[in-house]
C-alpha positions, 0 to 999 in steps of 0.5 A, a space after each residue: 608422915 609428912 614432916 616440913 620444918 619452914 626457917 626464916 633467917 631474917 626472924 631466926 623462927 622456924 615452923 613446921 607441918 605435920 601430917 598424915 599421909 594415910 589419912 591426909 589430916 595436918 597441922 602447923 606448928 608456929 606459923 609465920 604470918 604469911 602462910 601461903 607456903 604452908 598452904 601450898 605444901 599441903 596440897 602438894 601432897 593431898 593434906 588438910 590443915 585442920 589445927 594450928 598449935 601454938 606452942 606459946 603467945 609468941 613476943 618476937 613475931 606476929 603468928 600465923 594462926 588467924 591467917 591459917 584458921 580463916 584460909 583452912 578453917 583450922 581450930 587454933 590450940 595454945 596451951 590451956 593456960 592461954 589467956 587470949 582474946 579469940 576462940 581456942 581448942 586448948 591443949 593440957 599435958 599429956 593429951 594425945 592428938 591424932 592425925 590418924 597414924 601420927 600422934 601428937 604428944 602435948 607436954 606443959 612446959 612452962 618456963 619462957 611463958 606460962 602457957 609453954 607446951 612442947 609437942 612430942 611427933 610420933 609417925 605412929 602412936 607408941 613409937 619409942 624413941 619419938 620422931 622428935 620433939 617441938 621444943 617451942 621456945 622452952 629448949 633451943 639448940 644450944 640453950 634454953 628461952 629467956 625466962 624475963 619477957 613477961 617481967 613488965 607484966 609482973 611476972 617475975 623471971 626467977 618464977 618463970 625460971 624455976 619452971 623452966 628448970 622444972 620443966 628441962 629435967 621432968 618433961 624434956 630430958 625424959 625422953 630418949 635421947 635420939 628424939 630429934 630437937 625441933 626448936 621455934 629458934 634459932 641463932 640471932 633471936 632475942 629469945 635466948 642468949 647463945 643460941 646455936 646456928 643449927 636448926 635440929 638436935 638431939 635430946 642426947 646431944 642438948 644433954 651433952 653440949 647445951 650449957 643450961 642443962 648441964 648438972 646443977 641446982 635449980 638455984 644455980 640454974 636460975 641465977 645462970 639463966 636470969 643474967 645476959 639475956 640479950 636486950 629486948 627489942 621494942 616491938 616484943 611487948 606489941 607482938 605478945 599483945 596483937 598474938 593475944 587478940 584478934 586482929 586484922 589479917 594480912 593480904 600477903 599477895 597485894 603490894 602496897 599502893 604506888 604513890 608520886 613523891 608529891 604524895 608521898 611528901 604530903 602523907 610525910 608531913 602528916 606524920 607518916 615515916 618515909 622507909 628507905 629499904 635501899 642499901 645503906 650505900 644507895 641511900 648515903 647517895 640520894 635519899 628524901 629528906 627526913 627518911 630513915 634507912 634499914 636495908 631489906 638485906 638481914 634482919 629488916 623487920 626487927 631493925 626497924 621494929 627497934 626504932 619505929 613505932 607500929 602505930 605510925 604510917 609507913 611509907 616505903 622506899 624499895 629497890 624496883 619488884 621488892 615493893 610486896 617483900 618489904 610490905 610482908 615482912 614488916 607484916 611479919 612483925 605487925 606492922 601494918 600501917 603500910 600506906 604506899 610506896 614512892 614510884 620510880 623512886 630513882 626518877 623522883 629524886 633526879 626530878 625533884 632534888 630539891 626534897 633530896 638529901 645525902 649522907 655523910 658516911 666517914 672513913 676509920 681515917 676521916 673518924 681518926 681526925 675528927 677525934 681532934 674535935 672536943 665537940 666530937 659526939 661518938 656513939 656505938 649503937 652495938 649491944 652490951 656482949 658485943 662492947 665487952 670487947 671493946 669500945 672506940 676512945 671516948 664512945 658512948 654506948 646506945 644500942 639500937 633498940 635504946 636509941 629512939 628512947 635515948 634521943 633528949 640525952 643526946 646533944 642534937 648540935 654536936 658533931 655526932 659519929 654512930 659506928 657499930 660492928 660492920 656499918 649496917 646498924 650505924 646507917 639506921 641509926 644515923 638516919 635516924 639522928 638525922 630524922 630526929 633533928 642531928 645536924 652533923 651526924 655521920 656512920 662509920 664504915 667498916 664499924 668497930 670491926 674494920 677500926 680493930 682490924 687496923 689495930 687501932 686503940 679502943 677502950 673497955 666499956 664505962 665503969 659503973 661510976 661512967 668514968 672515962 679511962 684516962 688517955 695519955 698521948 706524948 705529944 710534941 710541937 713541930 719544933 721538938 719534931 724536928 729536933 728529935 728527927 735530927 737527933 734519929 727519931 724516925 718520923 712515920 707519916 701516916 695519911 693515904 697515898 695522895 696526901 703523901 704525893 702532895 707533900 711530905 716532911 724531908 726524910 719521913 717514912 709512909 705507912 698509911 694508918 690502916 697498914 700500919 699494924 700489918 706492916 709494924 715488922 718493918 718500924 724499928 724498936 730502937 728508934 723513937 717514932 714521931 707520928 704524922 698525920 695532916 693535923 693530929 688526929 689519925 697520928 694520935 691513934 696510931 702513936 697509941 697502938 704503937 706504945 701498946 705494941 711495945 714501939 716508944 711513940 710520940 705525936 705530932 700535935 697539929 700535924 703536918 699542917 702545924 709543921 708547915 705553919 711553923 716554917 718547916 720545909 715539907 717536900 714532894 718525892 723529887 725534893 721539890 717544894 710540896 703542899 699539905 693536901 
């Protein structure tokens, strides 16, 4: 038997060949839409796909399926209650395949869809305990599939979740438990919540370990199942559609058409969107105005599936040779109204700088002083399990696949800082704003995780009633300042290196915000601590860590600015007079 598993990181899906080798008869599992690959395996070992089976109409990816029976003249096989636009040579429960000494198994597995069938392999019919078994999307490595896709269809998820219960403990869990767990999944698909990042399991081990098919009542496991679904990304409703109709087939080897910037432009104004795939630092530096940026690296297709239509022309940016990449995996997901690429893209911008643009990318310490300004706009664009632990101060909370959706509730004047774990969701999401009209909007770099990981304060999400939890930072002027640091207070200034060189007030400590935390060991708990920043901001941030961390801190309002518009002596190393940089 020939047994090939195919897993694309970037969609989290995986596929698989099967075949026979005495007989060279095959087929393909799940395909991805671009199929060279399996076709290339095949005749590696002298195989003929002759069916592709489906093991439900996929949401999160455009299949393979016409692309396979056009190049093969392959039967295409769903589970017989696909209801779908093309010719099929439906599968009912318990019908046996043969390949020819492998026999494939079919088992009706409702649950994350209706037409749901799982696929038990044997290298030889009767053989117990099965090679494995193709779970689909009913049984992941670590969890089960969501049962709430098919609910703006009118399909309601504790249905689906009752089936799918039904079918775990009658179909699934039945079998032995050294059948091998072969899932169309893996961890990072919105398919499921908590998937594992294994990619190949046990029927022993799922009943072990995975938490939805642990011991309890078919009302325990529906409510179980049917709560903390990861959101839905926008384009899954479009894929379930196109999976259900004919539809055109994808040329996975010719790149797009090559266009100049004066034809790229053109096609823009006639309402194309202009696909920066660069990285996010490349795109910050130089960019054509208007464009939108989701970098190739990671999950490219789905990001861009959250905040773009399929409907719409696409024109890419792409790193020299990336040009094809970049077209089929956006193919991969549908998307198909790829009408070009810009040339030389490097030399396009250096020509013509004027339809050039930059991006304004802010450091946790710049967000720090600009959290000053009341007109200050901070959205996090991370997703609902990811904010449970936390938010920035007064954040307000638009995952990105909400985002576009979300635009005329958002303020286009205000100053607008988008942040989400790393940096990499915020770059898109900015340049989105950007696309949209926002006419100060920055991402923050290092994200929430680079904020927390300098100890700085962040908030609980909203309450249900939206309010803001209140903040209470002890604040004093420069003149009450400087009195307690004549009376011993230890006055902390918290700016970089080069802001402290320029000038500093007499007898302070320098500790940069971002060390500050790490370094907590060496300010006194004895001693009440005045924070100092150039004007507030990132001492404000910091004097609230420190309360939290046990230290009694109070702030400088207005900062070292303030202190000198006061009259205040501020000094350089060697005592001479300095300036606030």
């Amino acid at each position: 038997m020939i047994f090939t598993q195919y897993y694309l990181d970037c969609l989290s899906h995986a596929s698989y060949l099967v075949g026979d080798e005495t007989s060279g008869r095959a087929a393909v599992i799940d395909p991805q839409r671009d199929v060279s690959g399996y076709l290339r395996d095949a005749q590696e070992h002298g195989l003929t796909i002759e069916r592709v089976i489906e093991t439900h109409v996929h949401a999160d990816f455009l299949s393979g399926h016409l692309e396979l029976a056009a190049r093969t003249g392959a039967v295409i096989s769903y589970g017989a209650a696909a209801d779908l636009g093309f010719a099929i040579d439906p599968l009912t429960d318990d019908q046996h395949l043969s390949l020819g000494e492998v026999d494939l198994e079919v088992r009706a597995t409702p649950g994350h869809t209706p037409e749901s069938i799982s696929v038990v392999v044997r290298a030889h019919a009767g053989d117990e305990p099965p090679y494995g078994v193709l779970t689909g999307d009913t049984l992941f490595i670590g969890a089960v599939g969501r049962p709430d896709l098919l609910a703006s269809a009118g399909v309601a998820p504790d249905t689906l979740a009752r089936q799918l219960y039904r079918s775990l403990h009658t179909r699934l869990l039945t079998l032995p438990d050294a059948t091998r767990v072969f899932p169309a999944h893996g961890a990072g698909s919105a398919c499921g919540k908590n998937l594992s990042t294994e990619t190949q399991s046990t029927i022993g081990e799922q009943r072990r370990t995975n938490y939805a098919v642990q011991p309890m009542s078919e009302d325990e496991f529906v409510a179980l199942i049917t709560e903390g679904q990861p959101l839905q990304p926008q384009y899954f409703s479009f894929d379930a559609r196109q999976n259900r109709e004919a539809h055109e087939l994808l040329d996975d080897q010719t790149p797009p058409e090559a266009l100049d910037l004066d034809e790229v432009v053109a096609v823009q104004c006639d309402d194309a969107v202009v696909l920066d795939t660069r990285e996010p630092i490349d795109f910050a530096a130089g960019h054509l105005r208007g464009s939108v940026n989701v970098g190739l690296q990671g999950r490219f297709a789905e990001f861009t599936g959250d905040v773009l239509g399929p409907d719409r022309p696409i024109v890419l940016v792409t790193d020299p040779g990336r040009e094809l990449e970049a077209k089929v995996r956006l193919a991969r997901i549908g998307f198909d109204r790829v009408v070009g690429v810009l040339a030389e893209p490097l030399h396009a911008f250096l020509d013509c700088p004027d339809v050039v643009e930059r991006s304004s990318r802010v450091t946790m310490e710049q967000l720090a002083e600009l959290r000053g300004d009341p007109e200050l706009q901070v959205i996090d664009v991370r997703n609902p399990g990811e904010t449970e632990a936390g938010i920035l101060p007064d954040a307000l909370e638009v995952p990105l696949p909400n985002l576009v959706g979300a635009l005329d509730r958002l303020d286009r004047h205000r100053p607008t800082v988008v942040y989400c774990a790393s940096g990499y969701r915020s770059s898109i999401a900015a340049s989105v704003l950007g696309a949209a009209g926002f006419a100060d909007v920055s991402d923050l770099l290092g994200g929430f995780e680079g904020w927390r990981a300098a100890g700085l304060p962040a908030d609980r999400p909203l309450d249900h009633d939206g309010a803001m939890p209140e903040r209470n930072v002890p604040t004093v002027d420069p003149a009450e300042g400087q009195a307690l640091a004549e009376r011993g207070a230890f006055l902390l200034d918290v700016r970089e290196p080069d802001e402290w060189v320029a000038g500093h007030a007499p007898g302070s400590t320098h500790l940069p915000m971002k060390e500050v935390q790490a370094r907590q060991a060496e300010l006194p708990k004895d001693r009440r601590i005045v924070t100092v920043c150039r004007s507030g901001g990132r001492s404000a941030a910091v004097t609230e860590a420190l309360n939290a961390w046990g230290f009694e801190a109070v702030n400088l309002a207005g900062g070292l600015a303030a202190w000198e518009e006061a009259g205040l002596p501020v000094v350089t190393d060697d005592g001479a007079p300095g300036t606030v940089a």
